[in-house]
C-alpha positions in Angstrom: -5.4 -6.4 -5.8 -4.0 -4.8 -2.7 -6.2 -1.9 -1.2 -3.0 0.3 -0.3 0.3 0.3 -0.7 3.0 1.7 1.0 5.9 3.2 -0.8 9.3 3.6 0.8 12.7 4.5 -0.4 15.5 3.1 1.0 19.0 3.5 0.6 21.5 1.2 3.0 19.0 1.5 6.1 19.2 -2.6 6.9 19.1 -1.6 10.5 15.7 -0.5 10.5 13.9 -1.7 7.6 13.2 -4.7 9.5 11.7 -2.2 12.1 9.3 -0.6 9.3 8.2 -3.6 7.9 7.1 -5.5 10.8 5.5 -2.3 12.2 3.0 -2.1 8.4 2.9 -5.8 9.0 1.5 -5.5 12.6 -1.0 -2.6 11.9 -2.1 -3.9 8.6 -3.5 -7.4 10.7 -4.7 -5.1 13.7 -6.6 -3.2 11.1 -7.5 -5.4 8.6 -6.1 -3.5 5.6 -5.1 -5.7 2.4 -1.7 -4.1 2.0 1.4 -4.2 0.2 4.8 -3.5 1.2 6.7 -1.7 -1.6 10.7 -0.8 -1.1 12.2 1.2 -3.9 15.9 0.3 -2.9 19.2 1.4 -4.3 21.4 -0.3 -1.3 24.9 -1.5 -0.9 24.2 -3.2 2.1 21.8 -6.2 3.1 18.4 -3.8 2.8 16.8 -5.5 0.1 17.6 -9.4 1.3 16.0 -8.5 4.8 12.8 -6.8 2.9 12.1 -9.3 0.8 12.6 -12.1 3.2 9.5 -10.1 5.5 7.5 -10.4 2.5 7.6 -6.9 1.1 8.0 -6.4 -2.9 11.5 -4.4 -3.6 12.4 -2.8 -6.9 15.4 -1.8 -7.7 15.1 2.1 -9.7 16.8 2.5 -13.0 18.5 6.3 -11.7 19.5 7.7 -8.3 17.4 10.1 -6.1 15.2 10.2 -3.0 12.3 11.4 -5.6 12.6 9.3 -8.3 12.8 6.5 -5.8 9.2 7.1 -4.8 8.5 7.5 -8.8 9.5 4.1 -9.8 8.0 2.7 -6.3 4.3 4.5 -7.5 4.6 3.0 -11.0 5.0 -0.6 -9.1 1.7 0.1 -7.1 -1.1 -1.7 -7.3 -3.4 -0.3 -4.6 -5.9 2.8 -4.2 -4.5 4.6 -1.6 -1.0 4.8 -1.6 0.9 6.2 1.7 4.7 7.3 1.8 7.2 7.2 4.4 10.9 6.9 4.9 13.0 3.8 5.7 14.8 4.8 9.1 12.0 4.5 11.5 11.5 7.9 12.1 8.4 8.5 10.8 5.7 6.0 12.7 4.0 3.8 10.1 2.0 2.9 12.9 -0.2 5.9 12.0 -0.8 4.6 8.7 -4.6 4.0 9.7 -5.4 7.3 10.9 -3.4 9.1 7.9 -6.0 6.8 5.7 -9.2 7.5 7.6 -10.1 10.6 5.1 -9.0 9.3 2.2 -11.5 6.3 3.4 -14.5 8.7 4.0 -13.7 10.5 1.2 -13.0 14.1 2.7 -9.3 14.6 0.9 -7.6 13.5 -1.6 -4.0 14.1 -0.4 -3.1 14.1 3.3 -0.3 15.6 4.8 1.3 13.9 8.1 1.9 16.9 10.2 4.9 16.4 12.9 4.2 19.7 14.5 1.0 19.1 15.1 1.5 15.6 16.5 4.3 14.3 18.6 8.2 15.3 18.4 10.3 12.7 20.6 13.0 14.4 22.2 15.9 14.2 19.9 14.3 13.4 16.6 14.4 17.1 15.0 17.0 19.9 16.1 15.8 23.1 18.1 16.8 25.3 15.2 15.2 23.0 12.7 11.6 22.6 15.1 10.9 26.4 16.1 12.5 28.1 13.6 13.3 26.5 10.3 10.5 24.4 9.8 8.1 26.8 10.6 9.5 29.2 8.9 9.8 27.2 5.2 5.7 26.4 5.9 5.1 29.9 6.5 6.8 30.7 3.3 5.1 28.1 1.6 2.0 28.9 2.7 2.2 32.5 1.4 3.7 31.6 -1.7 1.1 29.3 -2.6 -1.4 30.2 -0.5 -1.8 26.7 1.7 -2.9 26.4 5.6 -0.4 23.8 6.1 1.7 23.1 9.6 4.3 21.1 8.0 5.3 21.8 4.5 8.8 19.9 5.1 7.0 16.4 5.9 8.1 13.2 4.4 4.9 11.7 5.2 1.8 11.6 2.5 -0.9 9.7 2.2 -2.9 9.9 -0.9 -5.3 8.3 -3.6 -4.0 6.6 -6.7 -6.2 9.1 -8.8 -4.7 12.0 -6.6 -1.3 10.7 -7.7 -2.4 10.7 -11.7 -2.8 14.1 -11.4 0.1 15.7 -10.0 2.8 15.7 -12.3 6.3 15.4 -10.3 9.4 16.3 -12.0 11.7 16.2 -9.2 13.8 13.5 -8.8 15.8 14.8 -5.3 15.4 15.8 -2.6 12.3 18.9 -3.1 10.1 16.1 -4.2 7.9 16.0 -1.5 7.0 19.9 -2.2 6.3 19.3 -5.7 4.2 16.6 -4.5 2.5 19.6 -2.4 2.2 21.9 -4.7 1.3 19.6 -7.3 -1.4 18.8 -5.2 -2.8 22.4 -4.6 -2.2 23.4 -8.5 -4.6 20.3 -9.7 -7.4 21.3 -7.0 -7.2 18.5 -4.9 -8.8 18.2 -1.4 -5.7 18.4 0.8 -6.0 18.0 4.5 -3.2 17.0 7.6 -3.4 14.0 10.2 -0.8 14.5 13.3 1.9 11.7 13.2 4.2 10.9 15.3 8.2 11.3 14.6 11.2 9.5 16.2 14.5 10.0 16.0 17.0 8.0 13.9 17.9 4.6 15.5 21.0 3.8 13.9 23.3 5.4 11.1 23.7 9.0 10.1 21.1 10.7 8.4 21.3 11.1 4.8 20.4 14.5 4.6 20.8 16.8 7.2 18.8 19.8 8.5 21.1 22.3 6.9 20.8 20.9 3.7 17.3 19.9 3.8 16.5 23.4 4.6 18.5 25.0 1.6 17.0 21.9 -1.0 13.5 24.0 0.8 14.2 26.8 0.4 15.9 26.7 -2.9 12.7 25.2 -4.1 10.6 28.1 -2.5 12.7 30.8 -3.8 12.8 29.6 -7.7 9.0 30.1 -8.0 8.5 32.9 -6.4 11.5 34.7 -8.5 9.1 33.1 -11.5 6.6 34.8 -10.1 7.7 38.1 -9.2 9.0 37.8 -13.1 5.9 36.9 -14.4 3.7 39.6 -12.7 6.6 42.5 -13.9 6.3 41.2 -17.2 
């Protein structure tokens, strides 16, 4: 049985899954981590030929949606540690050790890979999006649930099987990763944030962009704290 495994969603990216897989590849040798390679791929294109030719194990989900993507990619997991990113090389999966180290030492149970804490290459996230929207979306966050987190818009977790047991994810689009958040703050778990590293897109157009992103975020935000504003005035 594999030790971790790393779950990634991919939808018509066979430019660079080549690029990600060769990466986990690389560092999981360098390392010496017993890893698996898990691509939860709903493709048009050649994605899933080129990542299971490099050895990774793709699955094909039964319903559309960046969320329920990484659903059906958990329930094909056989490892402890399971570790999330996206399939056009913008997040670095050459961090992959460092986001494990406390999950390894047992100090969290969830970790967060924090862009804005780490390093931003010029031209992978808008102005707008860097200094103002993304910081303001965590600050909301953080008040609303009341989180110390730098990044709550990050697409890149790292976290234990039992971890993953516990939160209960509903979200099949694109506010999954902050149900995966808040799930993990609501069930008590030790959450913590390693700096990663984020690059811009190296080919194709993004599937979501900031705009939208934003307003899935926001939307998100703004339905529970109506619930709770409704809740406390009865």
């Amino acid at each position: 049985m594999p030790e971790v495994s790393v779950v990634i969603p991919s939808k018509n990216e066979e430019k660079t899954i080549s690029v990600c897989i060769e990466k986990l590849k690389q560092i999981f040798s360098d390392s010496d981590i017993d890893g698996e390679i898990i691509v939860a791929d709903n493709s048009t294109d050649r994605t899933p030929e080129i990542a299971q030719a490099l050895g990774a194990i793709v699955v094909t989900p039964d319903k559309l949606g960046y969320g329920y993507a990484y659903v059906y990619g958990f329930r094909h997991a056989s490892g402890k540690y399971l570790v999330m990113g996206d399939a056009d090389d913008t997040y670095d999966f050459s961090i992959v050790p460092r986001l494990l180290e406390p999950l390894l030492k047992e100090e969290a149970d969830f970790i967060v890979g924090s862009r804005l804490k780490g390093t931003i290459k010029e031209g992978a996230m808008p102005w707008l999006h860097r200094y103002i929207g993304n910081p303001a979306i965590t600050w909301l966050f953080n008040r609303i649930f009341g989180a110390n987190l730098s990044d709550a818009c990050s697409g890149m977790f790292a976290l234990t099987k039992e971890a993953w047991d516990k939160i209960n994810v509903t979200a099949n689009g694109w506010d999954f990763n902050q149900q995966m958040l808040l799930g993990a703050l609501r069930n008590g778990l030790r959450v913590g944030e390693v700096p990663i590293i984020y690059h811009p897109r190296r080919e194709g157009a993004s599937k979501l962009t900031s705009l939208q992103g934003g307003w899935h975020n926001l939307k998100f935000l703004m339905s529970h704290l109506f619930f709770r504003l409704k809740k406390r005035n009865g």
